[in-house]
C-alpha positions in Angstrom: 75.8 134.3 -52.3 74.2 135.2 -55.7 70.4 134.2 -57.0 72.2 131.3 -58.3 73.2 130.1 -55.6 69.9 130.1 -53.4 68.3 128.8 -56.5 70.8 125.9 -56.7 70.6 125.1 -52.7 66.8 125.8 -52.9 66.6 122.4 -56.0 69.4 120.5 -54.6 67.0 120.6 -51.3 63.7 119.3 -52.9 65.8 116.5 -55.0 67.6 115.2 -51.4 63.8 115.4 -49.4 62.2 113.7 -52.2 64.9 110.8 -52.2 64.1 110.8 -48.4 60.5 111.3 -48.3 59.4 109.1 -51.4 57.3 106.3 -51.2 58.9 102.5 -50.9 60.1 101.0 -54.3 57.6 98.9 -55.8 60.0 95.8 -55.4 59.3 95.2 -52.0 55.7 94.4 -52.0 55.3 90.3 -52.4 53.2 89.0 -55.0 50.3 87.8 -53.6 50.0 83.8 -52.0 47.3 81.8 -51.8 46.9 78.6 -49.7 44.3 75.7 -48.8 43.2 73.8 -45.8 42.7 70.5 -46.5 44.2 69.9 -49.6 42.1 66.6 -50.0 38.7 66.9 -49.4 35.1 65.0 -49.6 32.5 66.7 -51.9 30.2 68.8 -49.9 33.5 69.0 -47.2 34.4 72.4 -46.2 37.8 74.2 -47.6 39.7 76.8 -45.9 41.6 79.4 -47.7 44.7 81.9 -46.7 45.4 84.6 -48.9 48.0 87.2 -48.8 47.4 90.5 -50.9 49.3 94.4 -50.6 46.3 95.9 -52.5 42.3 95.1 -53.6 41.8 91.5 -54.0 38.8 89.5 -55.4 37.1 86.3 -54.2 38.4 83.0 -54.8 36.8 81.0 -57.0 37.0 77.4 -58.2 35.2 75.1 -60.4 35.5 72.3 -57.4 33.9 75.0 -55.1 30.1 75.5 -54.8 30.0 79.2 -55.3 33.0 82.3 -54.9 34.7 82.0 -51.5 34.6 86.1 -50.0 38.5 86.4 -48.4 37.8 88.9 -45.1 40.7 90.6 -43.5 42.7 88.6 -40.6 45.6 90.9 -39.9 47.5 93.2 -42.3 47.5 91.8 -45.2 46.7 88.4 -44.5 42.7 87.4 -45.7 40.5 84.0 -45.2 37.5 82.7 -46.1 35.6 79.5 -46.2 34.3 77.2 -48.6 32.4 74.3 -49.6 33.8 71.8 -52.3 31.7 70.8 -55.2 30.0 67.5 -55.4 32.2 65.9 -58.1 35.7 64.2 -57.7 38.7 65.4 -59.5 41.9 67.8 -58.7 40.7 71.5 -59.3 42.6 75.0 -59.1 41.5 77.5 -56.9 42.6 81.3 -57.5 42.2 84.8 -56.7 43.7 88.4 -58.2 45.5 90.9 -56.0 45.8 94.5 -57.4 48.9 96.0 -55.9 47.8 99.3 -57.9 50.4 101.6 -59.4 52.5 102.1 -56.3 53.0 98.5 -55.6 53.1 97.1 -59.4 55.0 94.1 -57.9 52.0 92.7 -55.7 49.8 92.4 -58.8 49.0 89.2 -59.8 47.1 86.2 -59.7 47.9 83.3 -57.2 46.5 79.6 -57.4 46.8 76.8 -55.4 45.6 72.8 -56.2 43.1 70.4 -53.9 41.4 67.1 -54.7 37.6 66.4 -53.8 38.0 62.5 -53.4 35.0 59.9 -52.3 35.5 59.1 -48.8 37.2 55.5 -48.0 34.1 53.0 -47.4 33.1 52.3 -43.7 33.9 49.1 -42.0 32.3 47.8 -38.9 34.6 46.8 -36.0 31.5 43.9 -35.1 31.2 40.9 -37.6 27.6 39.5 -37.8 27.5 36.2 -35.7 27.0 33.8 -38.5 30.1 34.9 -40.0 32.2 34.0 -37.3 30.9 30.3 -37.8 32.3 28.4 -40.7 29.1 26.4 -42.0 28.4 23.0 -41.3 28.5 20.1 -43.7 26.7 17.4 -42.0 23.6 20.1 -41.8 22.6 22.7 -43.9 21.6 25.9 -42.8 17.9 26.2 -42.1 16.0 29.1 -43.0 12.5 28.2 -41.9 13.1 28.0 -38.7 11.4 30.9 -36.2 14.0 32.7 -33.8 14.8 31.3 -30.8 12.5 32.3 -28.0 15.2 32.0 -25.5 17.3 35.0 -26.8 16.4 38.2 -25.3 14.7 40.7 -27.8 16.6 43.4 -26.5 20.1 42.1 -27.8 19.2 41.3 -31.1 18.5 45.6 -31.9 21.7 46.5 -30.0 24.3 44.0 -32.0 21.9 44.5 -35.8 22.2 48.4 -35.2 26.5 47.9 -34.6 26.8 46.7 -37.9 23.9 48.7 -39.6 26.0 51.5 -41.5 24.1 55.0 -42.5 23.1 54.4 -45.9 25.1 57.8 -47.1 27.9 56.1 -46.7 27.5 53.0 -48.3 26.6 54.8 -51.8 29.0 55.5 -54.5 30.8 58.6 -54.3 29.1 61.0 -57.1 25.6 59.2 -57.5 24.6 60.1 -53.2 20.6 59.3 -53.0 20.7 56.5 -56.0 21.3 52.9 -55.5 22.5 51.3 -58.4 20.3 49.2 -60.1 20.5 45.6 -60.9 18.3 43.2 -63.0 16.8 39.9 -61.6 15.2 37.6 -63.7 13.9 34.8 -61.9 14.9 31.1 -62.7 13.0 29.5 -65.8 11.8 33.4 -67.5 12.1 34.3 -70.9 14.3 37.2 -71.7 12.2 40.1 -73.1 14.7 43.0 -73.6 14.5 46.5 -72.4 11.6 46.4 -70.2 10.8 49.3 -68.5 
């Protein structure tokens, strides 16, 4: 065997080992995913987010979130983090950027997901208030003038008010929380004046 020939085995060797020994094709990293937890939320509500990412991610941020949301490693290359949602209603896009780098070009990219802030349902009572139960009579009107009854224990009258006493954060409009809305009451007989302050 001439020079030629150990130089031939010599390169065919290094070509075979670095077929072998060469690092996976970019084609099997995923892109990377991003999901939510709830997709429908209150404002203020907290929002849970899965992220998968084969390289340097970023936080995820939203205009329905109240700040960046900092995704911390759960196992491989799964990441979570926690949120708040915003205080204003509306469907909003949530997204984050994985950087695959240049051995895993195929796990760069940017994944989004979708979730609603919506105003919670309003809050109904399961107790009516006793004098809604009663349909009214017509041979006597209702009398407002009248004390309580002494009879009637004091102690009942807290326990069945409170029941149907619901918090007053509830009762607000979704959007306006700590504002009551405002309404104008002219009494019976008064001259309109315009935009009084």
């Amino acid at each position: 065997m001439g020079m030629k020939g150990i130089v031939a085995g010599a390169g065919l060797l290094a070509m075979t080992a670095g077929v072998f020994l060469a690092p996976q094709a970019s084609a099997t990293a995923p892109p990377p995913e991003l999901s939510v937890s709830p997709a429908k939320v209150a404002p203020g509500q907290a929002v849970n987010f899965t992220a998968s990412c084969h390289g340097t991610r970023t936080a995820v941020t939203s205009p329905g979130l109240t700040g960046p949301v900092t995704l911390s490693v759960q196992s491989g290359a799964t990441y979570t983090g926690h949120g708040k949602a915003a205080g204003r209603t509306g469907k909003f896009k949530a997204s984050f950027r994985c950087d695959g780098g240049p051995n895993l070009p195929a796990a760069s990219g940017t994944a989004t997901v979708e979730f609603e802030i919506v105003c919670p349902p309003p809050t109904t009572t399961p107790t009516k208030p006793p004098s809604s139960t009663k349909p009214p009579s017509s041979s006597q009107p209702p009398s407002s003038s009248e004390p309580p009854s002494s009879s009637a224990p004091s102690s009942s009258a807290p326990s069945s008010s409170s029941a149907r006493v619901v918090p007053a954060a509830l009762t607000k409009p979704c959007g306006t929380p700590g504002k009551t809305p405002q309404v104008k009451v002219t009494p019976a007989g008064a001259p309109q004046t315009g935009g009084g302050i």
